[in-house]
MIVEXTI-723181 format. One record per residue: residue in three letters; x negated, y, z of N, C-alpha, C in turn; residue number from 1. Coordinates in nm, 4 decimals, decimal comma. Each point is the difference from the previous one (the first is absolute). Example, Ala and Ser with C-alpha at 12.3 -4.5 7.8 and 13.67 -1.06 7.14 Angstrom:
REM residues 2
   type         nX         nY         nZ        caX        caY        caZ         cX         cY         cZ   seq
    Ala    -1,3190    -0,5690     0,7800     0,0890     0,1190     0,0000    -0,0900     0,1200     0,0000     1
    Ser     0,0350     0,1050    -0,0720    -0,0820     0,1190     0,0060     0,0770     0,1090     0,0730     2
END
This chain:
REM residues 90
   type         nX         nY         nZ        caX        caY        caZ         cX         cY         cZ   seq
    Unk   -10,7535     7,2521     7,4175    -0,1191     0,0494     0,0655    -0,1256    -0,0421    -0,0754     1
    Unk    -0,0256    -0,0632    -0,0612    -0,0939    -0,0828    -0,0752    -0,0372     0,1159    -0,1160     2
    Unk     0,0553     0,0772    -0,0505    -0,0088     0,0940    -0,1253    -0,0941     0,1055     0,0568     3
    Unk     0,0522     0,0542     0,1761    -0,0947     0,1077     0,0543    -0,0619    -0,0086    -0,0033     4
    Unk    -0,0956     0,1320     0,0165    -0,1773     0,0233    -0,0018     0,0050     0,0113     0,1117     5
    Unk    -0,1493    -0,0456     0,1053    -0,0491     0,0238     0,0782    -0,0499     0,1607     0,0362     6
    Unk    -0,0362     0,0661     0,0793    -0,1076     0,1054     0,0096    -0,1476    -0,0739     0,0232     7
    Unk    -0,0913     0,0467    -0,0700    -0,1201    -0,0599     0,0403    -0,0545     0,0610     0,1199     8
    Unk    -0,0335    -0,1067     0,1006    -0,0004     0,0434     0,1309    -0,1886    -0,0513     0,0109     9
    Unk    -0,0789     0,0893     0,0899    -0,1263    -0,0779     0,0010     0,0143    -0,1222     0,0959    10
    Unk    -0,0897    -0,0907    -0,0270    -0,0329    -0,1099     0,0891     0,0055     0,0071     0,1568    11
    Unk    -0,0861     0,0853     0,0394    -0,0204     0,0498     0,1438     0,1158     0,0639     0,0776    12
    Unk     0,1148     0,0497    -0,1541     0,0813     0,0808     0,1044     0,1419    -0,0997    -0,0107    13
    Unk     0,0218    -0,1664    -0,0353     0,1105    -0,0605    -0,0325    -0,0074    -0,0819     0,1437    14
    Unk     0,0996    -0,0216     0,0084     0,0582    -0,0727     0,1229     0,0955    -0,0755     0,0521    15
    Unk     0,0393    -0,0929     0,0478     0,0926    -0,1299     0,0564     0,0303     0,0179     0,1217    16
    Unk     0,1257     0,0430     0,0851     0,0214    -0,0093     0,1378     0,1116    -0,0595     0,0459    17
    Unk    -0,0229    -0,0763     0,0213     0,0749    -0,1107     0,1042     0,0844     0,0431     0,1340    18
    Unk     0,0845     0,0352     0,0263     0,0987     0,0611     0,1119     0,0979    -0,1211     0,0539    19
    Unk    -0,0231    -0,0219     0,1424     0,0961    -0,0892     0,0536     0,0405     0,0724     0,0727    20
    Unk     0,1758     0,0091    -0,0203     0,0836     0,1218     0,1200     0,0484    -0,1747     0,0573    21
    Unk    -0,0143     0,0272     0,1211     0,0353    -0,1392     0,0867     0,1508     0,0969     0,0582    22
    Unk     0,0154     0,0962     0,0050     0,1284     0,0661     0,0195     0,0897    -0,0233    -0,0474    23
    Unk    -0,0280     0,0250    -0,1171     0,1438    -0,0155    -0,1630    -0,0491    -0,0878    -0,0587    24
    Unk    -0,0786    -0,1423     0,0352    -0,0100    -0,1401    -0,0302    -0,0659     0,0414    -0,1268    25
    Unk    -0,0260     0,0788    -0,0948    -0,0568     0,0223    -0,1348    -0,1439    -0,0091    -0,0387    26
    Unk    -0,0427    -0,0264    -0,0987    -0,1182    -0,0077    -0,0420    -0,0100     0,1141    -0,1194    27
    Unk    -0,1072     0,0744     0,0376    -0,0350     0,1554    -0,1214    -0,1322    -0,0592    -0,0136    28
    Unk     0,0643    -0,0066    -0,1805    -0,1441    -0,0284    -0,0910    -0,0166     0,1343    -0,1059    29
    Unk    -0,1107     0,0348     0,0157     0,0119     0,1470    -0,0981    -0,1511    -0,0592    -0,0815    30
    Unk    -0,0008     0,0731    -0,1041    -0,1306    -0,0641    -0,1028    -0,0373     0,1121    -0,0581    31
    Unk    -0,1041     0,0219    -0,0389    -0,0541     0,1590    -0,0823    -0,0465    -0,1049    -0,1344    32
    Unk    -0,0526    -0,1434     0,0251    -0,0653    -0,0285    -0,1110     0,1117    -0,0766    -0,1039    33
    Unk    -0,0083     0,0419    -0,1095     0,0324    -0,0753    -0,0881     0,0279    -0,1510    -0,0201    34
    Unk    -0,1583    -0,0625     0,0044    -0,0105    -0,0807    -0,0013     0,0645    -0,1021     0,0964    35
    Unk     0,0008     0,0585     0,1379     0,0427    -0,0760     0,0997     0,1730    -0,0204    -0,0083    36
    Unk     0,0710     0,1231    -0,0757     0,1681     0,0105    -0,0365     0,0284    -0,0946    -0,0620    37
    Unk    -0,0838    -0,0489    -0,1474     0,0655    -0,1110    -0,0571    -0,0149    -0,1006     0,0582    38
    Unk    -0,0931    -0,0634     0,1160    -0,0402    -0,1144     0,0372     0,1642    -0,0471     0,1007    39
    Unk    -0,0138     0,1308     0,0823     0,1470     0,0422     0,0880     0,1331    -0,0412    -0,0632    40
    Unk    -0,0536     0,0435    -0,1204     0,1796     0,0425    -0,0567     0,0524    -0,1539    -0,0452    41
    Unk    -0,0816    -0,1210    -0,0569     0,0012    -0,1105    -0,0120     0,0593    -0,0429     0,1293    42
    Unk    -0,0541    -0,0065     0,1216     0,0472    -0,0408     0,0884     0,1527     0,0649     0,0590    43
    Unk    -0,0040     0,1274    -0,0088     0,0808     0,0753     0,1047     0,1041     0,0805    -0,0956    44
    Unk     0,0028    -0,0420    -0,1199     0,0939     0,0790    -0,0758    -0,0423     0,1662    -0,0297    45
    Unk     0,1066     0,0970    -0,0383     0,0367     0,1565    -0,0108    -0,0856     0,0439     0,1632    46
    Unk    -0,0761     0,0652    -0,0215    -0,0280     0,1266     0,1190     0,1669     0,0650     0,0601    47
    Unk    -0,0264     0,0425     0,1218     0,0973     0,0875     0,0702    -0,0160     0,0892    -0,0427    48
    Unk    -0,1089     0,0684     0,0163    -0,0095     0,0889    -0,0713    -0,1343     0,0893    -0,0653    49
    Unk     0,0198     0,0608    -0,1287    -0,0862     0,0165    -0,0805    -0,0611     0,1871     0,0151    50
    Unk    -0,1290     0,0428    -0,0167    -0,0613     0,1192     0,0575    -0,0450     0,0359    -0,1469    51
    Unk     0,0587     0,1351    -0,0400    -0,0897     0,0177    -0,0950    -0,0299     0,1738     0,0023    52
    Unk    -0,0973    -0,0045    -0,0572    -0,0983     0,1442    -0,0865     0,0089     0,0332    -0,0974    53
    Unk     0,1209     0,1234    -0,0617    -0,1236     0,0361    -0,1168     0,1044    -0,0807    -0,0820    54
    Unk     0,0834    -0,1108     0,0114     0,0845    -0,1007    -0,0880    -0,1285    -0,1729     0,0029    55
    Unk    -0,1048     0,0437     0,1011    -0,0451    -0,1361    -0,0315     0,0366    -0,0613     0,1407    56
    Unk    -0,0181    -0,1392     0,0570    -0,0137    -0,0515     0,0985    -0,1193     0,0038     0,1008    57
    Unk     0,0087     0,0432     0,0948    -0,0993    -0,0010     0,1171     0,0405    -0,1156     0,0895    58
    Unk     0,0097    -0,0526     0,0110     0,0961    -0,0987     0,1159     0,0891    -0,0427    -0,0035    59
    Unk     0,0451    -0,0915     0,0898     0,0854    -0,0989    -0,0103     0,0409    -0,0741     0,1551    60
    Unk     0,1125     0,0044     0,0684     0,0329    -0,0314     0,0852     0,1139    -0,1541     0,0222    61
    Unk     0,0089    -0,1059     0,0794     0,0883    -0,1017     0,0128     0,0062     0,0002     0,1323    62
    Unk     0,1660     0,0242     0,0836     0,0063    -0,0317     0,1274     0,0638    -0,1530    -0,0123    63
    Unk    -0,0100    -0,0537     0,1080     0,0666    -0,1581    -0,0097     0,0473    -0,0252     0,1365    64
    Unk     0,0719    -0,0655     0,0411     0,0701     0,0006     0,1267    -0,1425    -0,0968     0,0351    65
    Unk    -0,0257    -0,0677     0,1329    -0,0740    -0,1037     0,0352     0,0851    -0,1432    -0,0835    66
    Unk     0,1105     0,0019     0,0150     0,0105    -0,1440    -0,0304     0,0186    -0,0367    -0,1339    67
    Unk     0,0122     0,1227    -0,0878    -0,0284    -0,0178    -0,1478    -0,0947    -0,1344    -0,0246    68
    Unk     0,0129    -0,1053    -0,0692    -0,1149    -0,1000    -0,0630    -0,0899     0,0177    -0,0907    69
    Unk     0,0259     0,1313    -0,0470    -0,1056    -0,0041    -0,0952    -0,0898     0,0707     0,0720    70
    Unk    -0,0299     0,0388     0,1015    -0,1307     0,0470     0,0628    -0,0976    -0,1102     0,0407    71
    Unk     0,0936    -0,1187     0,0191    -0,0885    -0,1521     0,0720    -0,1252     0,0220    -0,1323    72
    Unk     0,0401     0,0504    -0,1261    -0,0755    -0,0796    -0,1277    -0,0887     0,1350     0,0242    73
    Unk     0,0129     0,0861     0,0492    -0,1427     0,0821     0,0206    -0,0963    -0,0098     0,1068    74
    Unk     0,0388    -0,0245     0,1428    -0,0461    -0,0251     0,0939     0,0658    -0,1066     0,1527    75
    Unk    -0,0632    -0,0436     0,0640     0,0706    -0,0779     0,1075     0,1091     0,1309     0,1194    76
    Unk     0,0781    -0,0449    -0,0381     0,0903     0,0929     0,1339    -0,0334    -0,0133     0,0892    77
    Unk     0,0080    -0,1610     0,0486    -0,0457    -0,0258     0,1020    -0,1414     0,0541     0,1063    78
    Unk    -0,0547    -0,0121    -0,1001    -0,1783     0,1119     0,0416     0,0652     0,1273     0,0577    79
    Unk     0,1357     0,0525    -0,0879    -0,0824     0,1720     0,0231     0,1397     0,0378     0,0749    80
    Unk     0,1350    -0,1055     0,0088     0,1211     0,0766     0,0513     0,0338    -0,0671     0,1173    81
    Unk    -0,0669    -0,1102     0,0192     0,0421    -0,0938     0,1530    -0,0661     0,0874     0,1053    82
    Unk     0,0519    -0,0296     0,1066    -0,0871     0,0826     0,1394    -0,0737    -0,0387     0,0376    83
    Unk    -0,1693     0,0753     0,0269    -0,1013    -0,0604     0,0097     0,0366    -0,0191     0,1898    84
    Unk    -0,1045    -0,1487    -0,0077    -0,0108    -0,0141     0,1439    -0,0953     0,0465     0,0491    85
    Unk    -0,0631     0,1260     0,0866    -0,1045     0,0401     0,0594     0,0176    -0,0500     0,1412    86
    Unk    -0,1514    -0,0415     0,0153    -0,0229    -0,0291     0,1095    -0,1075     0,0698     0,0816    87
    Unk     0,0166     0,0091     0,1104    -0,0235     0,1562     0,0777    -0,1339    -0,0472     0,0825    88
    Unk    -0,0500    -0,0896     0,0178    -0,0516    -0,0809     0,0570    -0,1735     0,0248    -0,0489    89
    Unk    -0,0791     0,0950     0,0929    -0,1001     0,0077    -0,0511    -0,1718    -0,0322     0,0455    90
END
């Protein structure tokens, strides 16, 4: 993967989205930017899967179960997959 070309994408239109399916326990990381893939790919290995245009890359996708460990090294689980306690009380 390292040999591919990117598509040059503008600034305004690149993007990072973060998906927690609390259903199918998974975490969807999708990336438009470049820059942000190699930072990823250090941590999180090969993409699931790869989007391309044209023969260049547009994107880049990694699902991860929740209990995968290498997500701890991107963000706290704990923050975003434990059950929040709301309190009703106003």
């Amino acid at each position: 993967m390292d040999k591919e070309k990117w598509q040059k994408i503008d600034r305004n239109e690149q993007e990072s989205i973060l998906l927690l399916d609390y259903e199918q326990k998974e975490i969807n990381f999708y990336t438009s930017r470049e820059a942000v893939y190699k930072r990823i790919l250090k941590i999180l290995g090969k993409p699931t899967k790869i989007f391309y245009t044209k023969g260049l890359i547009t994107g880049v996708n990694w699902l991860l179960p929740f209990d995968d460990k290498k997500t701890s090294k991107l963000f706290s689980k704990k923050l975003l997959i434990r059950k929040p306690k709301i309190n009703h009380d106003y």
